[in-house]
PASEBA-1860 file (N, C-alpha, C; in nm, 3 decimals):
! residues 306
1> XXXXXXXX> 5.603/3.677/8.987/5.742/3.702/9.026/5.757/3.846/9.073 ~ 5.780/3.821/9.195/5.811/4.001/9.269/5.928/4.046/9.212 ~ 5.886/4.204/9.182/5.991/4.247/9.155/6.144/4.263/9.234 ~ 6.203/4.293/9.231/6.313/4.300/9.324/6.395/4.425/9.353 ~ 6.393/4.456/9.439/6.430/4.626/9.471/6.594/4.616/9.492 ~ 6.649/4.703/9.448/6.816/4.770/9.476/6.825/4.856/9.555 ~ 6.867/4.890/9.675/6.913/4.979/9.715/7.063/5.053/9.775 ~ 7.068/5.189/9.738/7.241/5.213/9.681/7.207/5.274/9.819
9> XXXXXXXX> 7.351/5.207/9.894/7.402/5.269/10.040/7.443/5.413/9.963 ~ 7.445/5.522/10.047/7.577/5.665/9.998/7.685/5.635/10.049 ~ 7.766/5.675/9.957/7.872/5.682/9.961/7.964/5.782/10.071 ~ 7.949/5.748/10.158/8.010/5.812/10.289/8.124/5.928/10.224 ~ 8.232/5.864/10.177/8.369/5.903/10.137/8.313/6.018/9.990 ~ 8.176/5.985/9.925/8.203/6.085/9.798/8.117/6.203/9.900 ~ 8.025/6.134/10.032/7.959/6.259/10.061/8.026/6.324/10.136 ~ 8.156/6.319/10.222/8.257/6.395/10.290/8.346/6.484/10.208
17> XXXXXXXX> 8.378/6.415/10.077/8.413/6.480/9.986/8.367/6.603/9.927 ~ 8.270/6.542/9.874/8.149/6.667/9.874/8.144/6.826/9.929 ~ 8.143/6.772/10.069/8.142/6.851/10.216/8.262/6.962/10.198 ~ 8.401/6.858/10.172/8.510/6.965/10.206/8.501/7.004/10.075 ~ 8.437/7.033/9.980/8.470/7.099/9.871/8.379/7.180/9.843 ~ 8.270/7.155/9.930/8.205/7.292/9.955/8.247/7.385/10.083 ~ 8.313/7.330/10.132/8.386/7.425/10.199/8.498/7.468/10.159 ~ 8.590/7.446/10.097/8.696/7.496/10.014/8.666/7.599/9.908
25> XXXXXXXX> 8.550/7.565/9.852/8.477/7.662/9.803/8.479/7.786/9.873 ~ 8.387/7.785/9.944/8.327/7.867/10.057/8.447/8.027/10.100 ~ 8.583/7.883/10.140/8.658/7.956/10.206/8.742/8.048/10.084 ~ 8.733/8.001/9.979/8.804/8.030/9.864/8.739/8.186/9.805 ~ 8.620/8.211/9.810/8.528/8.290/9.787/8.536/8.422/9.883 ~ 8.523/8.370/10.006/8.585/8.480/10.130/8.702/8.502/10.111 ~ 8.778/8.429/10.092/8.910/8.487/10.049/8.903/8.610/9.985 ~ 8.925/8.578/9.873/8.885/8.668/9.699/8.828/8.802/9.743
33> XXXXXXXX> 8.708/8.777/9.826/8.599/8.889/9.835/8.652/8.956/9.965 ~ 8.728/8.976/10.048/8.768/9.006/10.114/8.932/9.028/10.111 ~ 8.984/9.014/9.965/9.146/9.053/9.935/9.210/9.008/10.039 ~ 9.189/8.849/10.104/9.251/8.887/10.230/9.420/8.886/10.211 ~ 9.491/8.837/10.072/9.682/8.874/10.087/9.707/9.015/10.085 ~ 9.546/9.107/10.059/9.633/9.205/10.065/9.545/9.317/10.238 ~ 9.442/9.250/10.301/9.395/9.271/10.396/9.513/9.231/10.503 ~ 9.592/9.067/10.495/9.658/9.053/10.623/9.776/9.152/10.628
41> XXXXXXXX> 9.833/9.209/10.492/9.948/9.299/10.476/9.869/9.404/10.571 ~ 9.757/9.483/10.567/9.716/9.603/10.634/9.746/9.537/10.763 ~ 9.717/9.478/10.836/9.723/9.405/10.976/9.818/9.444/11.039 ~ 9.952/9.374/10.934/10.068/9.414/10.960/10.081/9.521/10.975 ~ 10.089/9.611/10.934/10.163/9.724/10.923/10.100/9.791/11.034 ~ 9.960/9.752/11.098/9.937/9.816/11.215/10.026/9.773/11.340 ~ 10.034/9.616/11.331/10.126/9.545/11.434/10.264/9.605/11.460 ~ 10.268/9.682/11.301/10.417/9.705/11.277/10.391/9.869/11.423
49> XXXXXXXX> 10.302/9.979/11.375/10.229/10.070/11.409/10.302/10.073/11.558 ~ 10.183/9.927/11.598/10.195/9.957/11.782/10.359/9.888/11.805 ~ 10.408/9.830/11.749/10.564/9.810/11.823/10.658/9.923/11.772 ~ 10.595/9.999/11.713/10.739/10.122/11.703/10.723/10.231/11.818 ~ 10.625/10.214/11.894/10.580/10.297/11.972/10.599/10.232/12.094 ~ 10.586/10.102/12.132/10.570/10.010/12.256/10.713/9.988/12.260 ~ 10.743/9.930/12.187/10.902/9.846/12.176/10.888/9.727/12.206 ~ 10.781/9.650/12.206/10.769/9.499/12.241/10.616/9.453/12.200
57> XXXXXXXX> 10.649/9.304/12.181/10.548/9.288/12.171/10.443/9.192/12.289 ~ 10.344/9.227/12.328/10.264/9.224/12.423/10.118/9.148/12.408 ~ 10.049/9.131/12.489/9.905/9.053/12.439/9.745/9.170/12.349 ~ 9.840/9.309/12.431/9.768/9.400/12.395/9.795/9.461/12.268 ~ 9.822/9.435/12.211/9.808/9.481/12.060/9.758/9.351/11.989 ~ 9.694/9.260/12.033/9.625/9.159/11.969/9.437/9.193/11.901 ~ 9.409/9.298/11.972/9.250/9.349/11.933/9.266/9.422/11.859 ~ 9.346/9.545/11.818/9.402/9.601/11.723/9.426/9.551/11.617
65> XXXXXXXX> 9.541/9.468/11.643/9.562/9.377/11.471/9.436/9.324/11.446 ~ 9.363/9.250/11.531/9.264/9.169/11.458/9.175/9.257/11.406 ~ 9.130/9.415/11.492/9.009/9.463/11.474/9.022/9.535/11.336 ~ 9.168/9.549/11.303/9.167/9.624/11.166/9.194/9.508/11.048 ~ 9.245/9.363/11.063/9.201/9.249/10.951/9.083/9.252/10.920 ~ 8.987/9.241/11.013/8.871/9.233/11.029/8.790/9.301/10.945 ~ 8.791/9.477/10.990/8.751/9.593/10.950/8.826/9.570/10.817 ~ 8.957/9.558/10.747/9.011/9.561/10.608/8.925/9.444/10.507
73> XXXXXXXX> 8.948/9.380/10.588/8.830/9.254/10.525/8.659/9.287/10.475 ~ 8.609/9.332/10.547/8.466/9.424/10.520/8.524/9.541/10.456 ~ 8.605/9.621/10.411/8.580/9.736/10.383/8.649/9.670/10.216 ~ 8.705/9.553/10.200/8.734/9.509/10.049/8.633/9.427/10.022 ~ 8.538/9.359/10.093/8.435/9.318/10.047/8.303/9.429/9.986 ~ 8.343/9.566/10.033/8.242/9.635/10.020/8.261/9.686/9.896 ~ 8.376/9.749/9.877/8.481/9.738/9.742/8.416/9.681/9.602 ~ 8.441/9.518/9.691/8.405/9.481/9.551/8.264/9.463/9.504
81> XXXXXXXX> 8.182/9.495/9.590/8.022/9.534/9.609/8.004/9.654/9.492 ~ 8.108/9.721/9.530/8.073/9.893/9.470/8.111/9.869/9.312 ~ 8.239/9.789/9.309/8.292/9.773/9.166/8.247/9.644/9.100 ~ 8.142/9.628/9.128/8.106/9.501/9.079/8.092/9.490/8.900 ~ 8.036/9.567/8.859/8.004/9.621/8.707/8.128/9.646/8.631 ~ 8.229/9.716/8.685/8.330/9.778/8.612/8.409/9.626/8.637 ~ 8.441/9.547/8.726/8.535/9.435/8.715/8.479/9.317/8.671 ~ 8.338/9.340/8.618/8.288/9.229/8.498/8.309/9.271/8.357
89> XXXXXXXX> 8.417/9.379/8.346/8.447/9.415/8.215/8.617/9.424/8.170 ~ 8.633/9.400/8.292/8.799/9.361/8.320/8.844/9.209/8.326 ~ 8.969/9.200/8.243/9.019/9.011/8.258/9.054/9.001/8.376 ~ 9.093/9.065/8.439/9.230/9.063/8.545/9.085/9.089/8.674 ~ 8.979/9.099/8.676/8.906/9.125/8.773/8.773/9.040/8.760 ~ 8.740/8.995/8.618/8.588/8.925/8.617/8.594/8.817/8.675 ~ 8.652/8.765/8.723/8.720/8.599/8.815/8.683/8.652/8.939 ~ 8.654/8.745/9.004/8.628/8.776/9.177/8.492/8.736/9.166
97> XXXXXXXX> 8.473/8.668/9.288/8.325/8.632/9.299/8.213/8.647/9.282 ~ 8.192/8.837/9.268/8.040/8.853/9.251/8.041/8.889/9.113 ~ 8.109/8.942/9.001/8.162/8.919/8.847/8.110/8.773/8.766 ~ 8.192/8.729/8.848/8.213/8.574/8.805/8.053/8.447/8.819 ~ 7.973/8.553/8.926/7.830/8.465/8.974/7.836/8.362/9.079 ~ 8.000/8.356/9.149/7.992/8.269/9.240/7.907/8.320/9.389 ~ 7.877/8.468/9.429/7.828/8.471/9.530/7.763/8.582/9.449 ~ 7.624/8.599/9.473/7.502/8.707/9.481/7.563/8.849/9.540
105> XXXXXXXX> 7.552/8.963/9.473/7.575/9.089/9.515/7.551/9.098/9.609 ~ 7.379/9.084/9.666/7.358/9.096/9.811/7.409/9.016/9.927 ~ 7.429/8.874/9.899/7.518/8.843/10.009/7.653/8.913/10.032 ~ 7.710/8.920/9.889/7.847/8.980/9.899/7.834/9.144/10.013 ~ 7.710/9.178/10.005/7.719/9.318/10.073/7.694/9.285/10.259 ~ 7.600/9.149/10.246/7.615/9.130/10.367/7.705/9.071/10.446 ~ 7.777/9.027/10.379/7.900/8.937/10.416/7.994/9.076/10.486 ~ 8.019/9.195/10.362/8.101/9.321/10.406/8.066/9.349/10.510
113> XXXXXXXX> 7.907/9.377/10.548/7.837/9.475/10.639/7.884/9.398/10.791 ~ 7.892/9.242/10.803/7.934/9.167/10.934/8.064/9.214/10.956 ~ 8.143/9.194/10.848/8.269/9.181/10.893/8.313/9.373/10.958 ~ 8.280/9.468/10.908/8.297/9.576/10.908/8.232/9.622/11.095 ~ 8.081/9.588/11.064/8.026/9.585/11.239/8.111/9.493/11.347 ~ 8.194/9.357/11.289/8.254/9.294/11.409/8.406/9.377/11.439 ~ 8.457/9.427/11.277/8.585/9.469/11.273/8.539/9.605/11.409 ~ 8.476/9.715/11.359/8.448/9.814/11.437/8.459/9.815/11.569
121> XXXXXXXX> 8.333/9.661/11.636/8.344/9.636/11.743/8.414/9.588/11.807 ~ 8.548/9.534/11.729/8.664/9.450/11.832/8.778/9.549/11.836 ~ 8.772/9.684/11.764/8.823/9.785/11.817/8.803/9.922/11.909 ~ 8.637/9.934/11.917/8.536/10.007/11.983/8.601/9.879/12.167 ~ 8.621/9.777/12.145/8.689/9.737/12.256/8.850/9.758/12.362 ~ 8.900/9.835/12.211/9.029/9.849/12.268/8.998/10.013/12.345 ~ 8.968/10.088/12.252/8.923/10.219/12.261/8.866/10.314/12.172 ~ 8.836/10.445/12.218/8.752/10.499/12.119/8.820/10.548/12.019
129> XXXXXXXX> 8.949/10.634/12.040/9.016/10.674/11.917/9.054/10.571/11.847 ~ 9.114/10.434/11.845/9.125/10.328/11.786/9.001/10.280/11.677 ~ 8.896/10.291/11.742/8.795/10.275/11.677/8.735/10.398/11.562 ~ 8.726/10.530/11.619/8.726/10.643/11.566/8.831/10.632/11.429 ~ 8.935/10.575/11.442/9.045/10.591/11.309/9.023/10.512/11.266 ~ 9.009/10.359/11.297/8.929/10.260/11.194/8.822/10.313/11.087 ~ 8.694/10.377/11.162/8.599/10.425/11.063/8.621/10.494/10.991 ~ 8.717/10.608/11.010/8.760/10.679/10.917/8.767/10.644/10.817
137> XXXXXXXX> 8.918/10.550/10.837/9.009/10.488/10.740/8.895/10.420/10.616 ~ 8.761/10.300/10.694/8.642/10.277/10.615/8.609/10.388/10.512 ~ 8.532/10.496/10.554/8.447/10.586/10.498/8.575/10.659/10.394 ~ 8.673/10.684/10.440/8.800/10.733/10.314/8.765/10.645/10.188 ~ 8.820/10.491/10.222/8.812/10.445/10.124/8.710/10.368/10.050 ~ 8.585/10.359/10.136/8.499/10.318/10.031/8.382/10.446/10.044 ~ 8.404/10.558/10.116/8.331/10.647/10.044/8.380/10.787/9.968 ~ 8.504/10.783/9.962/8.586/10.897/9.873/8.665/10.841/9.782
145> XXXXXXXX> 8.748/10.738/9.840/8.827/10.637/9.711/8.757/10.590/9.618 ~ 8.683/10.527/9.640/8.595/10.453/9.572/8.577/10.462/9.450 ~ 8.459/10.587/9.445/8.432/10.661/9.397/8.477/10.751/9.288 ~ 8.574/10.847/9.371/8.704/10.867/9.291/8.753/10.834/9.178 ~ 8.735/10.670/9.180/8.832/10.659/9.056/8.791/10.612/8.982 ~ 8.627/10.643/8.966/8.578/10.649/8.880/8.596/10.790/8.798 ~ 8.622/10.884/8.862/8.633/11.024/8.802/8.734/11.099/8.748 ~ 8.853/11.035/8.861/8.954/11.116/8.854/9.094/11.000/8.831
153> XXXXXXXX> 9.160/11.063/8.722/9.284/10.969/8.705/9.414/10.935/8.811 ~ 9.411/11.080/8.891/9.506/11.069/9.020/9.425/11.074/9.156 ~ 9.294/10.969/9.157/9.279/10.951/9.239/9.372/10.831/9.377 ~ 9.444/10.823/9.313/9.564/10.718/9.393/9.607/10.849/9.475 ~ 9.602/10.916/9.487/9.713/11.005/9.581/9.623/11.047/9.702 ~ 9.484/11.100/9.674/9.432/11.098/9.824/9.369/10.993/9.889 ~ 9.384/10.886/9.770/9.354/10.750/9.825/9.474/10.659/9.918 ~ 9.578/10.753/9.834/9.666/10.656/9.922/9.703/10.665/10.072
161> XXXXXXXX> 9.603/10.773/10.117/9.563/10.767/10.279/9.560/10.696/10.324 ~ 9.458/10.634/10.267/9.356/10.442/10.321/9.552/10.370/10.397 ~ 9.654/10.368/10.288/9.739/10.276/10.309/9.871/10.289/10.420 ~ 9.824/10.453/10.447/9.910/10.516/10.554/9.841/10.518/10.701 ~ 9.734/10.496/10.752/9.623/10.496/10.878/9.627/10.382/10.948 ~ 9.638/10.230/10.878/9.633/10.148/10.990/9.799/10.155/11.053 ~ 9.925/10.187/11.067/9.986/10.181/11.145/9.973/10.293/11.234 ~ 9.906/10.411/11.193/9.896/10.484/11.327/9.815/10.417/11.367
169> XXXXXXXX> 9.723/10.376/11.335/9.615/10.311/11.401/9.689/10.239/11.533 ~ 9.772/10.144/11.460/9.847/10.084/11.547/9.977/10.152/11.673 ~ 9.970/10.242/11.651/10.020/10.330/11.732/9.946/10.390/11.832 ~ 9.867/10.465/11.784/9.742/10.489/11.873/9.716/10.401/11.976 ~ 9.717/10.275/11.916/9.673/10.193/12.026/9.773/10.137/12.128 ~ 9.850/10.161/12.118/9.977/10.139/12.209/10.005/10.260/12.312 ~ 9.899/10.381/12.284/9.931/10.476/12.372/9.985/10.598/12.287 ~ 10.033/10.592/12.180/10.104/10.697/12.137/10.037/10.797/12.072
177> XXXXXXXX> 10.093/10.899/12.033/10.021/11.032/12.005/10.043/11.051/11.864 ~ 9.921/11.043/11.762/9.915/11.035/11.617/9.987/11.111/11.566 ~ 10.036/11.248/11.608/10.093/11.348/11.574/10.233/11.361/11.590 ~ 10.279/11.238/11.658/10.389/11.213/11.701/10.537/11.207/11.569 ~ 10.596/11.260/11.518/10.694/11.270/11.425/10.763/11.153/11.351 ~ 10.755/11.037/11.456/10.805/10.893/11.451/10.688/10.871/11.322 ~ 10.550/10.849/11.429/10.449/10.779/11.330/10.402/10.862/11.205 ~ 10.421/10.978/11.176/10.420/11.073/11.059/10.490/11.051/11.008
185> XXXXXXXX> 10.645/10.951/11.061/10.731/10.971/10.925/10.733/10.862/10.870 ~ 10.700/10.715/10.963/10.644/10.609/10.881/10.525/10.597/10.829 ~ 10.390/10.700/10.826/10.280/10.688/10.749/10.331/10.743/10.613 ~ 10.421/10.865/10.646/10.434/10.910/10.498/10.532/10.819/10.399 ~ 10.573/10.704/10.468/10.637/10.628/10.404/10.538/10.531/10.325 ~ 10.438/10.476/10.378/10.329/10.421/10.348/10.266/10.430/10.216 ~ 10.232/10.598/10.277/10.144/10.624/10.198/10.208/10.697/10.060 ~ 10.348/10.708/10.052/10.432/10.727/9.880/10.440/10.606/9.855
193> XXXXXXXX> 10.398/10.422/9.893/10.447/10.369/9.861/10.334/10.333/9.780 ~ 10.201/10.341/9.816/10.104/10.367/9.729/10.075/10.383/9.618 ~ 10.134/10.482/9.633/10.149/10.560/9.438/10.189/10.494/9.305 ~ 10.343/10.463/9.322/10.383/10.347/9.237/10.330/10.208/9.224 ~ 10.307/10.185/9.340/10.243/10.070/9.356/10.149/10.050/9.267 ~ 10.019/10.165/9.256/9.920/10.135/9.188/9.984/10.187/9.023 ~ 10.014/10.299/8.976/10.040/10.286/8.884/10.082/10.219/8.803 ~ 10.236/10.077/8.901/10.267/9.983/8.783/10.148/9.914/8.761
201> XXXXXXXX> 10.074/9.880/8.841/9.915/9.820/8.781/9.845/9.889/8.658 ~ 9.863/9.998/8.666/9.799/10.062/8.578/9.886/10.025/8.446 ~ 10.028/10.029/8.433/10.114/9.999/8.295/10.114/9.888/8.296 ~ 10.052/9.794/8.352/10.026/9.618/8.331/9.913/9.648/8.261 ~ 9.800/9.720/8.329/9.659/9.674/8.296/9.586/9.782/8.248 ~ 9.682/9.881/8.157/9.607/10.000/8.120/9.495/10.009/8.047 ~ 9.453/9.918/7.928/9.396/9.852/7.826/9.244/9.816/7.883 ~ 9.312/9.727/7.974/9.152/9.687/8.096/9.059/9.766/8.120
209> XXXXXXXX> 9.185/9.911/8.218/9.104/9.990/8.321/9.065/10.119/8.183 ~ 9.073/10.118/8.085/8.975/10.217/7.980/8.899/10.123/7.939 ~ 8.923/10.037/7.982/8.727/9.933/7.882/8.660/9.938/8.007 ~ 8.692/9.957/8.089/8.640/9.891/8.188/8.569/10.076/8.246 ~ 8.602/10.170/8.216/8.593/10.256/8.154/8.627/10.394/8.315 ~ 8.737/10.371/8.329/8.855/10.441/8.450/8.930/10.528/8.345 ~ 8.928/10.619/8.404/8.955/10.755/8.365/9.125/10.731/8.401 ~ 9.268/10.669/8.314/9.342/10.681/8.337/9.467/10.768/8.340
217> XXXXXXXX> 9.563/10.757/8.358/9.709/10.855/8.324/9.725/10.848/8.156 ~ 9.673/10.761/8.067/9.711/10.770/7.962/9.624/10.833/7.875 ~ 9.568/10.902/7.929/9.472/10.996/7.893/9.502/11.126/7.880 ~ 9.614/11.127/7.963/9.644/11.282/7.994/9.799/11.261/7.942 ~ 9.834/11.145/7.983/10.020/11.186/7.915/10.059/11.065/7.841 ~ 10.150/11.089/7.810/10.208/10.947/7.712/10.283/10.829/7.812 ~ 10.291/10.687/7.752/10.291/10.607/7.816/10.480/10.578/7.818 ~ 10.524/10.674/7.782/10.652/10.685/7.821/10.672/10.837/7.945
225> XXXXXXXX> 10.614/10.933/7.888/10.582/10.962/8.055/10.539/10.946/8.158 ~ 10.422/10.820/8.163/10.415/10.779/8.271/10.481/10.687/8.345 ~ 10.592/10.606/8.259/10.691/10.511/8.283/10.770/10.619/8.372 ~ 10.816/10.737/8.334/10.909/10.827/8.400/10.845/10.866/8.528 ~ 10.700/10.935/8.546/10.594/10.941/8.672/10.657/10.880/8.743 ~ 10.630/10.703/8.743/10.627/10.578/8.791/10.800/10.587/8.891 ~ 10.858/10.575/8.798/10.950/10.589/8.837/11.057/10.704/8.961 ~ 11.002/10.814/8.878/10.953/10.907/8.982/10.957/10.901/9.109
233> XXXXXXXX> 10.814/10.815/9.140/10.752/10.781/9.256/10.849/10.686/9.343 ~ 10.927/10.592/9.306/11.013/10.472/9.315/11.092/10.583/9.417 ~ 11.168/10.638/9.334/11.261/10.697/9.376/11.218/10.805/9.504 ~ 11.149/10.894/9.534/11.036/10.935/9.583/11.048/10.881/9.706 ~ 10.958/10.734/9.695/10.940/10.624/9.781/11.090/10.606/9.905 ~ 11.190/10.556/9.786/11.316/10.556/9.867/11.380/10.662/9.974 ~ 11.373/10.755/9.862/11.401/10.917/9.951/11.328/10.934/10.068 ~ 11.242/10.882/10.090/11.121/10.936/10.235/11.181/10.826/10.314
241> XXXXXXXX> 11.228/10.720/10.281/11.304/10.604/10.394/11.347/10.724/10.496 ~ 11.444/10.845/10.451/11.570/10.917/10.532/11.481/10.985/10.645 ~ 11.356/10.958/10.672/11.242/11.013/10.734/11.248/10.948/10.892 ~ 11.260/10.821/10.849/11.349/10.715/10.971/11.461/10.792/11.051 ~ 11.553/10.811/10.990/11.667/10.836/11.020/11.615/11.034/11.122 ~ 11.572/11.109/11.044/11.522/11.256/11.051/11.496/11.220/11.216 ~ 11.328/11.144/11.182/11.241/11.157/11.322/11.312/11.031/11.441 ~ 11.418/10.987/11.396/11.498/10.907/11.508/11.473/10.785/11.519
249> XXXXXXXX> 11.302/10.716/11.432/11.264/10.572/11.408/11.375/10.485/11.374 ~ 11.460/10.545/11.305/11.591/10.433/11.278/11.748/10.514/11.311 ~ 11.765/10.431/11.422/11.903/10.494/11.465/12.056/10.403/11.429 ~ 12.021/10.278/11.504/12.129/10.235/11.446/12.211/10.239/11.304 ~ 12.352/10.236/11.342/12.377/10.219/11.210/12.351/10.137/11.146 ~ 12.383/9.963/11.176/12.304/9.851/11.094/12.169/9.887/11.026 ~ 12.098/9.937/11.106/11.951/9.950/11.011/11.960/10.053/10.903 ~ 12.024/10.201/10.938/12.055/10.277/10.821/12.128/10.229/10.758
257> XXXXXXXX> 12.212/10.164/10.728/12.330/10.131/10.659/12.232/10.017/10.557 ~ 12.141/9.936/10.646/12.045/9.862/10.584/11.968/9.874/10.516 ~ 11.910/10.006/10.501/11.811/10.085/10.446/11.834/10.128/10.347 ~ 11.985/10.199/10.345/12.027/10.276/10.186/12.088/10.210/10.131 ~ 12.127/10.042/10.166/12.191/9.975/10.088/12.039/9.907/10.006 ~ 11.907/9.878/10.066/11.788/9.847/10.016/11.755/9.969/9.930 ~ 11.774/10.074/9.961/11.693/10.163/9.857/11.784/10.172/9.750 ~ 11.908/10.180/9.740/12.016/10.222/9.640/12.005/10.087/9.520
265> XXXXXXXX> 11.981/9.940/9.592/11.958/9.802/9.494/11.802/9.843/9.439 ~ 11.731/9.891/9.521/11.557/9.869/9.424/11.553/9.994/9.367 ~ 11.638/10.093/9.336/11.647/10.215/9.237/11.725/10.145/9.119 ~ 11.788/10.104/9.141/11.943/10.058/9.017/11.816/9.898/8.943 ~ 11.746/9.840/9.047/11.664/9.738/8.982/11.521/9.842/8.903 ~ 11.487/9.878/8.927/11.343/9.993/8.871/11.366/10.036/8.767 ~ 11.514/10.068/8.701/11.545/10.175/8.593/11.494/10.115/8.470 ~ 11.525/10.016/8.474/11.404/9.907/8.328/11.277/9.976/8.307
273> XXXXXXXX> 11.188/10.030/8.399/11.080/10.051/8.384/11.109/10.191/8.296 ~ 11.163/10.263/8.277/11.221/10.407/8.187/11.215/10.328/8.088 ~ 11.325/10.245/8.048/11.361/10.171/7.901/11.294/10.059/7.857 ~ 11.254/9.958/7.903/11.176/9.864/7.870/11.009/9.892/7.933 ~ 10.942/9.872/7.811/10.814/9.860/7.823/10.688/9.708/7.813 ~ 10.792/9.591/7.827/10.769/9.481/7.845/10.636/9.484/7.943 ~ 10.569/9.425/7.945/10.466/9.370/8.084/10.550/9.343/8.191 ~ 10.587/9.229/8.170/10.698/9.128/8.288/10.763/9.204/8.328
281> XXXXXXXX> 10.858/9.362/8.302/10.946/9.423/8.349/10.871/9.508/8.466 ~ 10.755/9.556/8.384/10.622/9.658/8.518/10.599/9.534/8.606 ~ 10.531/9.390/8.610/10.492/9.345/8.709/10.632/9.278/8.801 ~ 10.743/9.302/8.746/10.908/9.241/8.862/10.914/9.376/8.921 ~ 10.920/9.486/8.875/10.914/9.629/8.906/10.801/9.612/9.069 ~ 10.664/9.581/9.043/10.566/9.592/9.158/10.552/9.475/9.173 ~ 10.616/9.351/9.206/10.662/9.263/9.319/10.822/9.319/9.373 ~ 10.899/9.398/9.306/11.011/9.448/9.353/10.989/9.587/9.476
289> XXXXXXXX> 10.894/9.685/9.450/10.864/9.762/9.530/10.793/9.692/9.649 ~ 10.720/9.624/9.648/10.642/9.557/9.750/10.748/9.474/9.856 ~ 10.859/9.436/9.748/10.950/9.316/9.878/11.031/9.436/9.925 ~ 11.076/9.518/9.897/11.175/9.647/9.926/11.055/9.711/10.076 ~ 10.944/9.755/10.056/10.856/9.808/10.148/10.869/9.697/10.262 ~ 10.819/9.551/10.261/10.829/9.458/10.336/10.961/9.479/10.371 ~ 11.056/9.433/10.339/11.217/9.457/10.422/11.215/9.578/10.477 ~ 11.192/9.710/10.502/11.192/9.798/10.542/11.093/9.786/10.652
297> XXXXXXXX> 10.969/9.691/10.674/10.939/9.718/10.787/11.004/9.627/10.852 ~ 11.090/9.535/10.802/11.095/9.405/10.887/11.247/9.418/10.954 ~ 11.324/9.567/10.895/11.441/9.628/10.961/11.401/9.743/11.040 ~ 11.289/9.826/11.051/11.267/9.909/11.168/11.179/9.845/11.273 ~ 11.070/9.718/11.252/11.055/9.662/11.346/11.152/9.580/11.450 ~ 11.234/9.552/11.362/11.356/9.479/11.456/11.443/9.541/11.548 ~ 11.497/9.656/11.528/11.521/9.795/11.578/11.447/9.816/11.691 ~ 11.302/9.867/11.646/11.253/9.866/11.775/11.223/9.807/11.849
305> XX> 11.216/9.666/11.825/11.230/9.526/11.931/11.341/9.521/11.991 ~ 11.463/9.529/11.946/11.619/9.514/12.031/11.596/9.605/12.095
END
C-alpha cells in the first residue's frame, strides 16, 4: 500500500498578508528613526521661510521643502545613531528602533547617511547657499548639539539654532537675503520657541534624562525654579511675536490683533506650570506651546499670501 502524499497549496491571502506587514513594519521603523512628525514640522517652517519672502506659492519652492524633509530625516536618523545607548536607558525612548533591536545600528547609520547625501543633493540642485545652510544646519546639530547634551545642561539654547535655519533656509531660496530683518525676526521667533519647548520635556521626563545620565537643570536649581525658567521662556516666546509687527512681517491689523489675542490666551493658559506640578499640566503646557507656534505661522503665512 503506497503511501499517500498531502500537499498544502500557500495560502495566497496569509502570504500577502504577510507582505503588507512587513511592510508596515518597515515603514513604521523609518518613521520612528527618522522623527518624521517632527521632521515634516521642519519642512514647514521652511515652506513657511520661502512664502514670507515670495508672497506666493509657486513650483519653486518644492526642492527646498523636500531637500530639507529629506536632509531633517537623515540628520534624526543620525541622532538616533549617536544616542543609541543613552535612549536604551530611558522609558520614553527605549521603544525607537535601534534601542528596542528592531533595526541594527549599522543599518540605522546607513539608512541616515542616504537620506542626508539625497537630502544635500536635492538642495545642491536648487543652489549653493541653499545647500551650504542645509549642511550647516546638519553639522550644528549632530555635531555640536549632539554632543552637547551630553555635557552641558543648557545645551538647548545653542542648540536651538538647528530650529531657527530651515526657514531662512527657506527664504534663501526664494531669493531673499538671510540678513534680511523680516527673516531674523521670524528665526528668532523659532528659535525662543525651542527653549520651553524642550524644557517642559525635561519636567515630564526629568527622572529619565539623569538615569539615562544628561546632565540636567535640576542639578543646578530647584524644580520649582525651573517651573519659573520654563515659564519664563513662554512668556519670552510671546514677547518676540512683537518682532512681526517691529520688522513689518505682520502688518495688518487682523493678524496683530490675532497674534496678541494668541499670545495673551497661551500666557493666562501656561501659569499652571508655576503652581501645579502635575505631569499632565507640563505635557498640556508643551502641546499648548506647540499649537500657539503653529497658529502663528499659519496667521503670518496667510498675510503674506493675501
Amino acid at each position: 500500500m503506497a503511501l499517500s502524499t498531502i500537499t498544502i497549496e500557500p495560502n495566497s491571502q496569509s502570504t500577502l498578508k504577510i507582505r503588507f506587514g512587513n511592510l508596515y513594519e518597515f515603514k513604521k521603523i523609518l518613521s520612528e528613526l527618522t522623527k518624521f512628525s517632527i521632521t515634516f514640522f521642519v519642512s514647514v517652517t521652511t515652506f513657511v521661510g520661502y512664502i514670507l519672502h515670495s508672497g506666493e506659492i509657486n513650483f519653486n519652492l518644492v526642492l527646498p521643502t523636500i531637500g530639507v524633509l529629506v536632509l531633517a530625516c537623515g540628520a534624526s536618523a543620525l541622532n538616533e545613531y549617536q544616542e543609541r545607548k543613552v535612549d536604551s536607558k530611558m522609558k520614553r525612548t527605549s521603544s525607537r528602533p535601534i534601542p528596542s533591536g528592531r533595526i541594527p545600528p549599522n543599518n540605522a547609520m546607513l539608512v541616515s547617511l542616504v537620506f542626508i547625501g539625497l537630502g544635500l543633493g536635492i538642495l545642491a540642485l536648487h543652489s549653493s547657499i541653499v545647500m551650504f545652510l542645509g549642511l550647516f544646519t546638519l553639522l550644528w546639530y549632530n555635531g555640536i548639539y549632539t554632543p552637547l547634551k551630553q555635557k552641558s545642561a543648557i545645551a538647548i539654547i545653542p542648540g536651538a539654532l538647528v530650529g531657527a535655519l530651515p526657514p531662512v533656509i527657506g527664504w534663501a531660496a526664494s531669493g531673499g537675503n538671510i540678513f534680511d530683518t523680516k527673516i531674523l525676526a521670524f528665526a528668532t521667533f523659532m528659535f525662543v520657541w525651542q527653549i520651553p519647548h524642550f524644557w517642559l520635556l525635561l519636567l515630564m521626563y526629568d527622572d529619565q534624562y539623569k538615569k539615562a545620565g544628561f546632565p540636567t537643570l535640576s542639578r543646578i536649581f530647584s524644580f520649582n525654579k525651573i517651573t519659573k525658567i520654563t515659564f519664563s521662556w513662554i512668556v519670552l516666546l510671546i514677547a518676540s511675536s512683537i518682532l512681526f509687527y517691529l520688522s513689518e512681517l505682520s502688518v495688518s491689523m487682523l493678524s496683530n490683533v490675532s497674534l496678541f489675542l494668541l499670545g495673551v490666551g497661551s500666557i493666562f493658559l501656561s501659569l499652571k506650570v508655576i503652581t501645579d506640578r502635575r505631569r499632565e499640566v507640563f505635557k498640556n503646557t508643551f502641546l499648548l506651546i506647540n499649537a500657539y507656534v503653529l497658529c502663528v505661522l499659519i496667521v503670518i503665512t496667510i498675510e503674506n499670501i493675501i
